[in-house]
N, C-alpha and C positions, 0 to 999 in steps of 0.2 A: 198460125191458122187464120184462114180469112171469116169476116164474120159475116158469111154468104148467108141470106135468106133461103131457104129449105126449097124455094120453087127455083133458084136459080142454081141450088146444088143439083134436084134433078134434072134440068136442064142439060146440066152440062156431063151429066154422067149418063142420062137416057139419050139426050136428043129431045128435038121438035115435037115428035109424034109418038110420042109413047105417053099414053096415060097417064094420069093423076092418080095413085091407087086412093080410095073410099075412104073418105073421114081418116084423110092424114094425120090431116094439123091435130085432130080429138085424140088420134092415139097417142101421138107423140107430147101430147099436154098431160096423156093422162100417166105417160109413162117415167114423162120428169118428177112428176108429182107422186106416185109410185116410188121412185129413189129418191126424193127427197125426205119421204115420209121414215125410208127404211134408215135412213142414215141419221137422220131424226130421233128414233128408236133405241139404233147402233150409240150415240153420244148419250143419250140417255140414262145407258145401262151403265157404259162406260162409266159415268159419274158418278150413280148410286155406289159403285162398285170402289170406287177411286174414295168417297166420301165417307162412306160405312166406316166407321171405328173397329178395330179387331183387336177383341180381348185377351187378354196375355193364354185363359184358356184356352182359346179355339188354336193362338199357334203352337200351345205342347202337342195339342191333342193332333196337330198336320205333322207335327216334327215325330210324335211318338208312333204316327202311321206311318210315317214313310220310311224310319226306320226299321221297324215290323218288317214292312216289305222288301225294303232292299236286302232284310234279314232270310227273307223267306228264299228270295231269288236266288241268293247266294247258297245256300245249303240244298235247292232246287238244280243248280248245276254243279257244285260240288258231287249230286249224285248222279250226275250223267258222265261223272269221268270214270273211265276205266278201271281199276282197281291194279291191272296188272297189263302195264302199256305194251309188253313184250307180246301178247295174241292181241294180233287183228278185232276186229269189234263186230265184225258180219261170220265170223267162223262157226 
């Protein structure tokens, strides 16, 4: 990609006579600064998140939920089957 300045990108994509729209440059300064912030943010969390210590409780206690559930799911569709596959299921 060419590193075009922004009046010569419109240029070349409007033409001569087509307006400048209103406080370009402000919006598109405010808008890098707007993604720069959010991605700022994003790495942020990212790192408390990466950095945080996690205690041998808190991984029973993810491991002993998700067990539960995959528990639940399972006995949850276990009761959605049939009982007796020979009749149709809308009869």
């Amino acid at each position: 990609m060419y590193n075009d300045s922004i009046e010569s990108l419109l240029l070349r994509h409007y033409g001569e006579t087509s307006p400048v729209p209103e406080a370009l440059e402000q919006r598109l300064v405010a808008s890098v600064r707007q993604e720069a912030a959010e991605v700022n943010k994003t790495e942020r969390m990212l790192t408390s998140i990466y950095e945080r210590p996690i205690s041998r409780r808190r991984v029973v206690r993810w491991v002993a939920l998700g067990t539960a559930g995959l528990g639940a799911l399972s006995a949850s569709l276990t009761s959605l089957q049939p009982a007796d596959s020979s009749k149709p299921a809308y009869a």
